[in-house]
C-alpha positions as CSV (number, residue, x, y, z in Angstrom):
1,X,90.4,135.6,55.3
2,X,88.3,135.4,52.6
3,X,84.2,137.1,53.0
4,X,82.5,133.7,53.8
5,X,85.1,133.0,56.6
6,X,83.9,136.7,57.5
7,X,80.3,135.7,58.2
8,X,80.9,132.2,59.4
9,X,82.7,133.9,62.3
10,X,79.8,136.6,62.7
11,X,76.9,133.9,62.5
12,X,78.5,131.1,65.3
13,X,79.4,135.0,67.5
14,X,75.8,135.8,67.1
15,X,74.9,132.0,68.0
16,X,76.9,132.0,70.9
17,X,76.3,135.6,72.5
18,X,72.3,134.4,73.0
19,X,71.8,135.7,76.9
20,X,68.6,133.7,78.9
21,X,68.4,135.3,82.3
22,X,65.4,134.1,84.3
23,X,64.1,136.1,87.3
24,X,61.6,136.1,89.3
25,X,58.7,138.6,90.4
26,X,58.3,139.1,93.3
27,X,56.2,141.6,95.2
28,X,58.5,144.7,95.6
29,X,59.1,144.8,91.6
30,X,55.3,145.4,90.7
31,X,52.9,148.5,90.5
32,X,49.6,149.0,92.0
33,X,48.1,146.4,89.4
34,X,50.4,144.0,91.2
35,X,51.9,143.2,87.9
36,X,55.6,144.1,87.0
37,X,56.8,147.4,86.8
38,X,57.5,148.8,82.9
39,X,60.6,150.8,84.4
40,X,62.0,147.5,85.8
41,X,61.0,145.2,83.1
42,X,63.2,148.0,80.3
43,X,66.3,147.9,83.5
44,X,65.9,144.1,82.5
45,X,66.1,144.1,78.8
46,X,68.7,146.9,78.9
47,X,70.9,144.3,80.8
48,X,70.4,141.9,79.2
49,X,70.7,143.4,75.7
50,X,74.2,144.4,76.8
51,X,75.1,140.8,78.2
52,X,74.9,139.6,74.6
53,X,75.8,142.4,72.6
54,X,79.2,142.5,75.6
55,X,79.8,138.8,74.5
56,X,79.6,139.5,70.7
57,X,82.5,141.9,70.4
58,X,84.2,142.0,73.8
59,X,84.8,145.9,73.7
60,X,83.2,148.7,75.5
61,X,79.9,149.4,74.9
62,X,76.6,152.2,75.6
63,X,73.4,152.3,75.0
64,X,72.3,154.4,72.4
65,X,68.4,153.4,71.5
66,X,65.8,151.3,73.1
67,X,63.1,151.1,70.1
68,X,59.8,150.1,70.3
69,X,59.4,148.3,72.8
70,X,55.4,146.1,72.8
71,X,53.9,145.4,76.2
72,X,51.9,142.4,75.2
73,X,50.9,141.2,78.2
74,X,51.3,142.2,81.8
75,X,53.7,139.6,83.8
76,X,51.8,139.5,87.1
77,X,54.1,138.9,90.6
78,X,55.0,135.6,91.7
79,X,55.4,134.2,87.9
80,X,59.1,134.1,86.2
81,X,60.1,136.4,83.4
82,X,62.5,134.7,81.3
83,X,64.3,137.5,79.3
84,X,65.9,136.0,76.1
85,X,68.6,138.2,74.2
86,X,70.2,137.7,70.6
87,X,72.3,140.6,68.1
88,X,69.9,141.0,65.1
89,X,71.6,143.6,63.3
90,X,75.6,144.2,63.2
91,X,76.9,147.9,62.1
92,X,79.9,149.2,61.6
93,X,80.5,150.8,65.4
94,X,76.8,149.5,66.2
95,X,75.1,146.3,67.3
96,X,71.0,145.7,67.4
97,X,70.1,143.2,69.9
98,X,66.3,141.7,70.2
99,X,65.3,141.0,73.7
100,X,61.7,138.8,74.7
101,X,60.5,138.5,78.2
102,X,58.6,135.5,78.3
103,X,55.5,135.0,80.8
104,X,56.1,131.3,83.0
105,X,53.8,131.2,85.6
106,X,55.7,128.6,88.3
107,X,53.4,126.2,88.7
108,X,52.1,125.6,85.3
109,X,54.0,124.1,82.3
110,X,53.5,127.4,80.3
111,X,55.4,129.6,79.0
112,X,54.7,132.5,76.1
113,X,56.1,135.8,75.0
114,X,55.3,138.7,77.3
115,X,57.5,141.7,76.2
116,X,59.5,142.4,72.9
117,X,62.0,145.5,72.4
118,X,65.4,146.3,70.7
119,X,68.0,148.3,71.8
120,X,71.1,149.6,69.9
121,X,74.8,149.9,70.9
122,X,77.4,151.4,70.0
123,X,81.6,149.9,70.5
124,X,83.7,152.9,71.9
125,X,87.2,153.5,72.4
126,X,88.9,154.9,75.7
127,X,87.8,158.6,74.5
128,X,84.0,157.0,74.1
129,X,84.3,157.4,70.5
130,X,82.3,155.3,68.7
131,X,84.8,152.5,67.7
132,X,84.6,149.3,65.0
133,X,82.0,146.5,66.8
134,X,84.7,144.1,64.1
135,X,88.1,143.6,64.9
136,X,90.9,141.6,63.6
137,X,91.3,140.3,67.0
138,X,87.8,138.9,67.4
139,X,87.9,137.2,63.5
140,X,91.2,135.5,65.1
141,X,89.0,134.4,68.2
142,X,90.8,136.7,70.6
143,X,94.2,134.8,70.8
């Protein structure tokens, strides 16, 4: 398998491990602002950081990071949160994955970015060692 084949097979992974999970915020998931509560909103992007970092490589993974993470705007309840997920950085044994949470309020056609984080993840074996994110298995498309 020659480099380009390599990266080919990385880009249409990357392409194909983008996670959109829409929910919805309701009363019980806000603070006393009656906006959406920061703890919640990270639980969100953790999850669905590891959705498409999970469907990248296919092996065991754990947090390791949640950088910076920029509260642009406060997602108020009864709006949606549409969180939005794609692997921006591939390591050796690590994966970077960029996560949005866009602001649609339900009975508007709007819809604009919210939240923005990254978190980083690292493949482990069956002794959670940290483990090769690239396989020979997944370059053969797990046959």
């Amino acid at each position: 398998m020659t480099e380009i084949d390599k990266e080919t097979i990385i880009a249409k992974r990357i392409e194909d491990s983008i996670t959109s999970v829409t929910k919805t915020v309701f009363p019980g998931r806000t603070n006393h602002h009656n906006t959406l509560f920061g703890g919640d909103a990270l639980a969100w992007m953790d999850e669905v950081a590891f959705i498409a970092a999970t469907r990248f490589c296919r092996k065991p993974l754990v947090t390791i990071s949640s950088d910076r993470v920029d509260f642009k705007e406060a997602i108020p309840a009864g709006t949606f949160a549409e969180l939005v997920s794609k692997i921006v950085h591939v390591g050796n044994t690590s994966l970077k994955v960029e996560v949005d949470i866009y602001l649609e309020r339900m009975h508007k056609d709007d819809k604009h970015l919210a939240i923005s984080g990254s978190f980083t993840f690292v493949a482990v074996d069956d002794n959670h060692r940290p483990t090769p994110v690239i396989c020979d298995k997944m370059l053969n498309g797990f046959k």
